[in-house]
DRENMAR-260104 format. One record per residue (C-alpha): x negated, y negated, z negated; residue in one letter. Coordinates in steps of 0.5 Angstrom, whole numbers, plus 2048, in hexadecimal, padded with zeros to 3 digits. Each point is the difference from the previous one (the first is absolute). Last residue first. Example, Ala and Ser with C-alpha at 12.3 -4.5 7.8 and 13.67 -1.06 7.14 Angstrom:
<pt x="7E5" y="802" z="7F2" resn="S"/>
<pt x="802" y="807" z="7FE" resn="A"/>
//
This chain:
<pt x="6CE" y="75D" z="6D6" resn="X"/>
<pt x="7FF" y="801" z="807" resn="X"/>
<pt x="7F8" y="801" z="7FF" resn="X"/>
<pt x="801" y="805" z="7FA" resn="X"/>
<pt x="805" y="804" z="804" resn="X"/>
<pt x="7FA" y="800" z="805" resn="X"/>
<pt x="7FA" y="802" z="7FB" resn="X"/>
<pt x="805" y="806" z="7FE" resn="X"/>
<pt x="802" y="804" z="806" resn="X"/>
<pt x="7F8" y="7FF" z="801" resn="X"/>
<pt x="7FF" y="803" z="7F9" resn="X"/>
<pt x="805" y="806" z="802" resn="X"/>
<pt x="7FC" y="801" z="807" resn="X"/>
<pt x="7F9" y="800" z="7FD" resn="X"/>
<pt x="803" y="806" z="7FC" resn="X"/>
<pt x="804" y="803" z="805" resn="X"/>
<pt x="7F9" y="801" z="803" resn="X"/>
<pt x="7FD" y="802" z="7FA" resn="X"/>
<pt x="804" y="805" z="7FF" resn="X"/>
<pt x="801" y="804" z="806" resn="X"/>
<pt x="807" y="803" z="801" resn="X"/>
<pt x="804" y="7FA" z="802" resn="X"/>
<pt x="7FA" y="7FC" z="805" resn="X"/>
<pt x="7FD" y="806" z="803" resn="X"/>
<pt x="807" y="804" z="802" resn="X"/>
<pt x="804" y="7FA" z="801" resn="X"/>
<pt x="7FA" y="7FD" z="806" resn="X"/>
<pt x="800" y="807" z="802" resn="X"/>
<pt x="807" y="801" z="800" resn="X"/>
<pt x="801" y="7FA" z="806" resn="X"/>
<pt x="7FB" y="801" z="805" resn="X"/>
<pt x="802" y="808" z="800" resn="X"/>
<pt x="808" y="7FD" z="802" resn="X"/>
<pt x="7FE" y="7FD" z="805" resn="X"/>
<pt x="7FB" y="804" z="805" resn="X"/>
<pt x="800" y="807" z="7FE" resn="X"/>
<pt x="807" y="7FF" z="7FE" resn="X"/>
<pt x="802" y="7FE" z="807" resn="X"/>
<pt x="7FB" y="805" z="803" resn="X"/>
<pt x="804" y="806" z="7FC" resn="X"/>
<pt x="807" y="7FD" z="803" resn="X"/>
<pt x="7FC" y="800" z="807" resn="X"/>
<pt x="7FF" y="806" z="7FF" resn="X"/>
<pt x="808" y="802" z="7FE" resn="X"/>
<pt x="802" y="7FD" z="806" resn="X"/>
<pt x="7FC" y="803" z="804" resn="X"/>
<pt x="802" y="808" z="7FF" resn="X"/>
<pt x="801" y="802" z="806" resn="X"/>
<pt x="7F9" y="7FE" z="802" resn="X"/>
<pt x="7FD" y="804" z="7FB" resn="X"/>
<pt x="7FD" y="7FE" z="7F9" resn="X"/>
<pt x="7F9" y="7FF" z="7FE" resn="X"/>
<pt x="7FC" y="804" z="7FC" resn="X"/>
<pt x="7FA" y="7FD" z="800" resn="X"/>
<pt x="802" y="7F9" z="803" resn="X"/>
<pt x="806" y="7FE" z="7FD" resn="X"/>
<pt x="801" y="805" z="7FA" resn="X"/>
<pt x="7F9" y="7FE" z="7FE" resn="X"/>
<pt x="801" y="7F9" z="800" resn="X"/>
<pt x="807" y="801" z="7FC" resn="X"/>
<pt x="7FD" y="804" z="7FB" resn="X"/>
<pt x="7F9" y="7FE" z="800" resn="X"/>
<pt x="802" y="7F9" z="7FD" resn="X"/>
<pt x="805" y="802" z="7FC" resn="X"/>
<pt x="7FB" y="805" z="7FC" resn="X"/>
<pt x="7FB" y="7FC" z="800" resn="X"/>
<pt x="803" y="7FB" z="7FE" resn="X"/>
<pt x="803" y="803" z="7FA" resn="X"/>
<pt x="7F9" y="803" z="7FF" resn="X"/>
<pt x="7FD" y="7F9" z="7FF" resn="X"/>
<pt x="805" y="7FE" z="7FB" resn="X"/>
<pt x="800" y="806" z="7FC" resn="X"/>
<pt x="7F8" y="800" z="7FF" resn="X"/>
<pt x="7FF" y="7FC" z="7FA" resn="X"/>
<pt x="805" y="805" z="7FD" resn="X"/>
<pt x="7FB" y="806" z="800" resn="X"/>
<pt x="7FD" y="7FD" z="7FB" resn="X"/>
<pt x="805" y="7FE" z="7FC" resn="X"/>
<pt x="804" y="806" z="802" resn="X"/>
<pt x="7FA" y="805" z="7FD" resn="X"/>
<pt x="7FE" y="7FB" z="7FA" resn="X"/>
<pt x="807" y="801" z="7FE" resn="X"/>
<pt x="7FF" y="808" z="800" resn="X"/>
<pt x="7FA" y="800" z="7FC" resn="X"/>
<pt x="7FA" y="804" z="803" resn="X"/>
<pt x="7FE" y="7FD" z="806" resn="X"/>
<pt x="7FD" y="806" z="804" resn="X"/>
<pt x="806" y="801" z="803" resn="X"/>
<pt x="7FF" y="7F8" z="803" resn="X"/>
<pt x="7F9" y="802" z="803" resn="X"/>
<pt x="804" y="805" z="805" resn="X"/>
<pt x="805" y="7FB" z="802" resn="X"/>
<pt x="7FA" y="7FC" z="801" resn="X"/>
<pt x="7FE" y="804" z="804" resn="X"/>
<pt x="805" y="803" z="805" resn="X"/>
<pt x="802" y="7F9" z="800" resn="X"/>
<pt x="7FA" y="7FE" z="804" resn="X"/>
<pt x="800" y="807" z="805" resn="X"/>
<pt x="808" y="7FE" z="802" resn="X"/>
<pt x="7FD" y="7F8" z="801" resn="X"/>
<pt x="7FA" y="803" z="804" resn="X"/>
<pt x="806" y="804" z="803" resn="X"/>
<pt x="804" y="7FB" z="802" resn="X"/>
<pt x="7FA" y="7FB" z="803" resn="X"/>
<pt x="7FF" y="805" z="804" resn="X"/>
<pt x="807" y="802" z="803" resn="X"/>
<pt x="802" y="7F8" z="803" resn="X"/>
<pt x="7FA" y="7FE" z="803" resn="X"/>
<pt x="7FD" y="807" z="801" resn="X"/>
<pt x="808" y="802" z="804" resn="X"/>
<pt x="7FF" y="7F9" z="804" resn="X"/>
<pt x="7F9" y="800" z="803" resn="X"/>
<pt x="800" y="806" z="803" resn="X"/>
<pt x="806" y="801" z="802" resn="X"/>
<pt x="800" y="7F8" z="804" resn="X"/>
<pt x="7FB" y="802" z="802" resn="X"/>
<pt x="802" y="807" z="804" resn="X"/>
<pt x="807" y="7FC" z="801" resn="X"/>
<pt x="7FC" y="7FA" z="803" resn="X"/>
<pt x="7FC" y="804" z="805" resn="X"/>
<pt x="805" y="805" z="802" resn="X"/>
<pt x="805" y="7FA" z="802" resn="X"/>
<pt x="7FF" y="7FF" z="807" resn="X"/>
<pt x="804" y="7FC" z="803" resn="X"/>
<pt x="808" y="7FF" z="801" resn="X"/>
<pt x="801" y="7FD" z="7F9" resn="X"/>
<pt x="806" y="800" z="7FC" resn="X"/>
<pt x="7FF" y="807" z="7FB" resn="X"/>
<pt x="7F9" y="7FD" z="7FF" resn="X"/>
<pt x="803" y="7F9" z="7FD" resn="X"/>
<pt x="806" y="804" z="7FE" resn="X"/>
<pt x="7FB" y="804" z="7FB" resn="X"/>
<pt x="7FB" y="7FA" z="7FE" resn="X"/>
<pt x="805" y="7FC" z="7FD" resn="X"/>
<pt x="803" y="7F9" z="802" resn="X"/>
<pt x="807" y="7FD" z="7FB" resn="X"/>
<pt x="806" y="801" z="7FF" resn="X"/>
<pt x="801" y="807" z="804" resn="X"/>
<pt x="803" y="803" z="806" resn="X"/>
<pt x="7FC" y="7FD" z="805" resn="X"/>
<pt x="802" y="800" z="807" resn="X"/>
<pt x="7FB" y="7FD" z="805" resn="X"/>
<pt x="800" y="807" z="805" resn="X"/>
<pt x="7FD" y="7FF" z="807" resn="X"/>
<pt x="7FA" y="7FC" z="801" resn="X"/>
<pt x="7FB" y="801" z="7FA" resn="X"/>
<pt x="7F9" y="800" z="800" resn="X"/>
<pt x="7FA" y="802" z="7FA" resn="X"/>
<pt x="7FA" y="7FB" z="800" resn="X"/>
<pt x="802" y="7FD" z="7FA" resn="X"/>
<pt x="801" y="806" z="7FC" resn="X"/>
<pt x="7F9" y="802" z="800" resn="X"/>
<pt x="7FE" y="7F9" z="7FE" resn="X"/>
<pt x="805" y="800" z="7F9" resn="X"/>
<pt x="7FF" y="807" z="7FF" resn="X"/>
<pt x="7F9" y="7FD" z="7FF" resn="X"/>
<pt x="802" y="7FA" z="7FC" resn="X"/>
<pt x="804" y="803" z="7FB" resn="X"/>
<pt x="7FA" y="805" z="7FE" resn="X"/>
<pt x="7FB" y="7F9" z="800" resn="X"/>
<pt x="805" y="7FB" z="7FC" resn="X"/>
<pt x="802" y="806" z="7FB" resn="X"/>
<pt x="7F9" y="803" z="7FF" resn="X"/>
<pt x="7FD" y="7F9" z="7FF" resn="X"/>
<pt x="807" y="7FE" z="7FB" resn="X"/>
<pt x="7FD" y="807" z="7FC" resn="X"/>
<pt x="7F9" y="7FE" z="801" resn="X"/>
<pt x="801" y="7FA" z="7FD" resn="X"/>
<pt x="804" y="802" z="7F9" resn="X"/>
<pt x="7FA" y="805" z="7FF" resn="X"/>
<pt x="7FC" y="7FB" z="801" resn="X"/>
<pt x="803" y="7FA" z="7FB" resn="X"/>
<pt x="801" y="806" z="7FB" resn="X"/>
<pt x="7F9" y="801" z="7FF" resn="X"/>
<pt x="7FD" y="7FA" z="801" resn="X"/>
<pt x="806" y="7FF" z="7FB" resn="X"/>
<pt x="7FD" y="806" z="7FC" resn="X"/>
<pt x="804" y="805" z="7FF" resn="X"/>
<pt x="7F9" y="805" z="7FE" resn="X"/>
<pt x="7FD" y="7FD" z="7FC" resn="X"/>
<pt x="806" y="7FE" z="7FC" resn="X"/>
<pt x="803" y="807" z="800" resn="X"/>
<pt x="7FA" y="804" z="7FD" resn="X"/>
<pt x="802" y="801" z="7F9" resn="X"/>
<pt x="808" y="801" z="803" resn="X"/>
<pt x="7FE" y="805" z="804" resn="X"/>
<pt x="806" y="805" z="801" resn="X"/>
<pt x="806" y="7FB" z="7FE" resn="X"/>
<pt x="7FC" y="7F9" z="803" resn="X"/>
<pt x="7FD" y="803" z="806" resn="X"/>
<pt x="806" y="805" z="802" resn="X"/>
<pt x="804" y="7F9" z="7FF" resn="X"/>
<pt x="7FC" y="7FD" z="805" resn="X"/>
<pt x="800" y="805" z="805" resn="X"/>
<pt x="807" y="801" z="800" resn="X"/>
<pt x="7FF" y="7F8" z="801" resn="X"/>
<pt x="7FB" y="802" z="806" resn="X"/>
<pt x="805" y="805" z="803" resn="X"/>
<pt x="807" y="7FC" z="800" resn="X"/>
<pt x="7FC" y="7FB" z="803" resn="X"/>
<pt x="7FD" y="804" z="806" resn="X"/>
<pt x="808" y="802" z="802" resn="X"/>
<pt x="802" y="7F9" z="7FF" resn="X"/>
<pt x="7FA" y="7FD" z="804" resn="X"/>
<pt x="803" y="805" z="806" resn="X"/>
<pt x="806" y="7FD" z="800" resn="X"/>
<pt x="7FE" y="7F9" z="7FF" resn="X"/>
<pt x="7FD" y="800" z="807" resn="X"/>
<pt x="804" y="805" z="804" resn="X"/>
<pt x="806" y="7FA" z="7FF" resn="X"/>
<pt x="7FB" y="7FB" z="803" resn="X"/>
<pt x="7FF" y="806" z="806" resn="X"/>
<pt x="806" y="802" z="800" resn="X"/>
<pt x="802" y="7F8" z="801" resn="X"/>
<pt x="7FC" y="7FF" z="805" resn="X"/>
<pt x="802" y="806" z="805" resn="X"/>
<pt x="806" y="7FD" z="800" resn="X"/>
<pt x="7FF" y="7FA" z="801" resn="X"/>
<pt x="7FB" y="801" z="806" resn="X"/>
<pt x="806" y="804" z="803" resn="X"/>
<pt x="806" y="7FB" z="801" resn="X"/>
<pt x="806" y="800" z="7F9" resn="X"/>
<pt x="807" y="800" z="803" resn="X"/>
<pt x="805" y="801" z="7F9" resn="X"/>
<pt x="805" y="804" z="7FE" resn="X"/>
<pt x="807" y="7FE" z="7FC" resn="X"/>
<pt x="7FF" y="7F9" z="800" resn="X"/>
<pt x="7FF" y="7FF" z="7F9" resn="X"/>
<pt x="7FD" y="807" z="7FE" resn="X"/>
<pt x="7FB" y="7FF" z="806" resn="X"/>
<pt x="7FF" y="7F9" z="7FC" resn="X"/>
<pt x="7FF" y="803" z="7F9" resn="X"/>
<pt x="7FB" y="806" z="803" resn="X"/>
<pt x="7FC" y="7FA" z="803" resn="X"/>
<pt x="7FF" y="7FD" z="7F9" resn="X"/>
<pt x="7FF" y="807" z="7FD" resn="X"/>
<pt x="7FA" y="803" z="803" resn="X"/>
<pt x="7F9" y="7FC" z="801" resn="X"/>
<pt x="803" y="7FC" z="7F9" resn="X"/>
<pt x="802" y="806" z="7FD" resn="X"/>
<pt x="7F8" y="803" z="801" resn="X"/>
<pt x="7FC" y="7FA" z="7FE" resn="X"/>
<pt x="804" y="7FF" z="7FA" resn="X"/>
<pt x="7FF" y="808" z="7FE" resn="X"/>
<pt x="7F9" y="7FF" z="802" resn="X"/>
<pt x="7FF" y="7FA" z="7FB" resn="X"/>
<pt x="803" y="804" z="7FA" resn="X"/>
<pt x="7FC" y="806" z="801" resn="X"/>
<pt x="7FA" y="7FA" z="7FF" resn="X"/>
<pt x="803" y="7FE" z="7FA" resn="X"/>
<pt x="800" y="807" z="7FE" resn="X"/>
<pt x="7F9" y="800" z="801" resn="X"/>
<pt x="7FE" y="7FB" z="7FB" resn="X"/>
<pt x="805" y="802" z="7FC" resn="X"/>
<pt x="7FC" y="807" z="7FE" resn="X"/>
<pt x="7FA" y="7FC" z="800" resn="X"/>
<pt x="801" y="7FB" z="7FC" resn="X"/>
<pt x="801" y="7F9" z="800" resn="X"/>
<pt x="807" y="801" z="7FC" resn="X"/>
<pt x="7FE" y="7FC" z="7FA" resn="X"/>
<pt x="7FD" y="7FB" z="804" resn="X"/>
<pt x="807" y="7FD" z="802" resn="X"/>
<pt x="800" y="7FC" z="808" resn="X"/>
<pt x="7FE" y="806" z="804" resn="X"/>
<pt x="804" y="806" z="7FE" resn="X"/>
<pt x="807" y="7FB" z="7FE" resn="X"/>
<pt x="7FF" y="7FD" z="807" resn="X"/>
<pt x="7FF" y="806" z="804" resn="X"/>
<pt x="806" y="804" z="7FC" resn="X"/>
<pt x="804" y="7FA" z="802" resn="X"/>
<pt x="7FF" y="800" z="807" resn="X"/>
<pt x="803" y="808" z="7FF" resn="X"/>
<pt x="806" y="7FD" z="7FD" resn="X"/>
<pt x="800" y="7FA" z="805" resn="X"/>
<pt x="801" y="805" z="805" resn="X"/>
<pt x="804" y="806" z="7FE" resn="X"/>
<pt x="806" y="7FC" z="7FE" resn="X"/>
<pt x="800" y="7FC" z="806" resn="X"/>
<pt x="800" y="806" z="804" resn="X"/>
<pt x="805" y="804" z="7FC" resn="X"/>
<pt x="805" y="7FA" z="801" resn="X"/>
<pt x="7FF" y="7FF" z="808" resn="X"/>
<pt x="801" y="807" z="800" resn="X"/>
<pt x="807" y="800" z="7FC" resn="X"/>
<pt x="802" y="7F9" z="804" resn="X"/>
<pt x="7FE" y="804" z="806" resn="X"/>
<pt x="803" y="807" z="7FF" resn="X"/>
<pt x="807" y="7FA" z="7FD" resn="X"/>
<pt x="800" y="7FC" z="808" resn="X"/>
<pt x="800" y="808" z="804" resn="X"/>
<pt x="805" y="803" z="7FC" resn="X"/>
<pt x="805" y="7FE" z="804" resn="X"/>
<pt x="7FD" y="803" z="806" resn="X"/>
<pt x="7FA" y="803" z="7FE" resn="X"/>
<pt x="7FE" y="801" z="808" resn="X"/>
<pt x="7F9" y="803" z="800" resn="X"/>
<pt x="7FB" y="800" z="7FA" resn="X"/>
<pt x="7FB" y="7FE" z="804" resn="X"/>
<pt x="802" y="801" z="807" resn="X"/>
<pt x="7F8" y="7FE" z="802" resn="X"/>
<pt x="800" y="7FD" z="808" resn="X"/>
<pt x="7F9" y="801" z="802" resn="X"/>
<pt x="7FB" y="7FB" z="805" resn="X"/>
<pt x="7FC" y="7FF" z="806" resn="X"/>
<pt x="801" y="807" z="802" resn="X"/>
<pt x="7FC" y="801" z="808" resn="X"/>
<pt x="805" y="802" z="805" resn="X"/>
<pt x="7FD" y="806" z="803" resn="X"/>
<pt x="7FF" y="800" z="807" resn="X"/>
<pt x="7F8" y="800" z="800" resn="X"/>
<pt x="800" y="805" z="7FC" resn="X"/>
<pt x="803" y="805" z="805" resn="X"/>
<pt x="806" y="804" z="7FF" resn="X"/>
//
């Protein structure tokens, strides 16, 4: 068929979740729950770093970093995913969708970027405690934590361009809750060779490198701690760790079982399942994982808790 014949796509129908029936008023009640739980625990975990000095340190600094991409991530994905669970499916036009995987592209990069600077960071503080003030220096923490939104912003943006140009005139069926690059390039009737040969360059190192700096990092400091000789001082070391690694480990687990090792068609439900935890329910934990197995978080908390009981009395 010639192109000029084609019907140019101006906009995309998204099923979401599909036809909930019964169900569809309590999924969005305990969507809706999730979401507002997760926001103002990840807000709350900025406002407790930057407003206490005892927690003005590098490896809270970066968490509050990690906080801020998880609030800039659900907010690009969860207020349209509530809607679609709302109507049972949505109309979204071609530049929304494409926009919102750039601003949900953003975060997730920052994400895999800050896991590895903090990995870095505790390595520093457990392999090299004499040197840690040098080199975790704020100059220090303010460039690695600019280069990480840089590389965010910048990647995002040119898969962002790429997919600007492609076409669609036939299919406008997503079957999913929000934009992502696979049925975007799976609908266009175009040329899509240059953005799925970029698009694989780009997301296999975002999201496999960092991995393995993080693997290499605790490879070492897994070694250091075997050279602590007493027992309690071996999980008291390796302890400081804990949160991080839980964060990986669930961080990585979704992400990878979506883009890395993704599921077949057949198998949507389950994918948009993984996406779901990946985008709800990783923004939740991680406020829980830093703030009940940290000390000195729960520590600030407890006197806050208790500042405000004093005030109502």
């Amino acid at each position: 068929m010639d192109e000029k014949n084609w019907t140019v796509v101006t906009e995309f129908l998204l099923l979401g979740f599909g036809d909930l029936n019964d169900f569809r008023i309590l999924t969005f009640i305990i969507l809706l729950i999730v979401h507002i739980m997760a926001l103002p625990g990840n807000i709350l975990v900025i406002s407790l770093i930057s407003a206490k000095k005892s927690l003005h340190c590098p490896m809270y600094f970066f968490l509050s970093q990690l906080s801020l991409s998880e609030i800039m991530f659900t907010t690009a994905i969860v207020p349209n995913m509530l809607r679609l669970v709302l109507e049972g499916g949505g109309k979204v036009s071609v530049f929304q969708c494409i926009l919102q995987f750039y601003l949900s592209g953003i975060p997730t990069i920052v994400q895999c970027l800050l896991l590895a600077v903090m990995s870095f960071d505790r390595y520093v503080a457990i392999c090299r405690p004499l040197h840690y003030t040098i080199i975790m220096t704020f100059t220090h923490q303010i460039q690695m934590v600019t280069t990480c939104w840089l590389l965010g912003f910048s990647l995002s943006i040119i898969i962002y361009a790429f997919l600007r140009k492609l076409t669609f005139c036939h299919h406008t069926i997503i079957d999913h809750f929000f934009c992502d690059v696979a049925p975007l390039l799976q609908l266009s009737c175009s040329d899509t060779s240059s953005v799925e040969l970029v698009s694989t360059l780009l997301a296999y190192p975002i999201i496999l490198s960092p991995f393995l700096f993080i693997v290499v990092i605790y490879i070492s400091i897994l070694q250091a701690v075997l050279k602590i000789p007493s027992n309690i001082g071996r999980q008291k070391t390796f302890s400081t760790c804990s949160s991080h690694l839980t964060s990986v480990c669930l961080y990585y687990g979704t992400l990878s079982s979506i883009y890395i090792f993704p599921l077949k068609d057949k198998f949507i439900y389950a994918n948009k399942s993984l996406t779901l935890l990946y985008a709800l329910v990783t923004p939740l934990f991680n406020p829980l994982i830093y703030s009940l197995r940290n000390q000195d978080i729960r520590s600030v908390i407890y006197n806050f808790v208790q500042i405000l009981q004093l005030g109502k009395r």
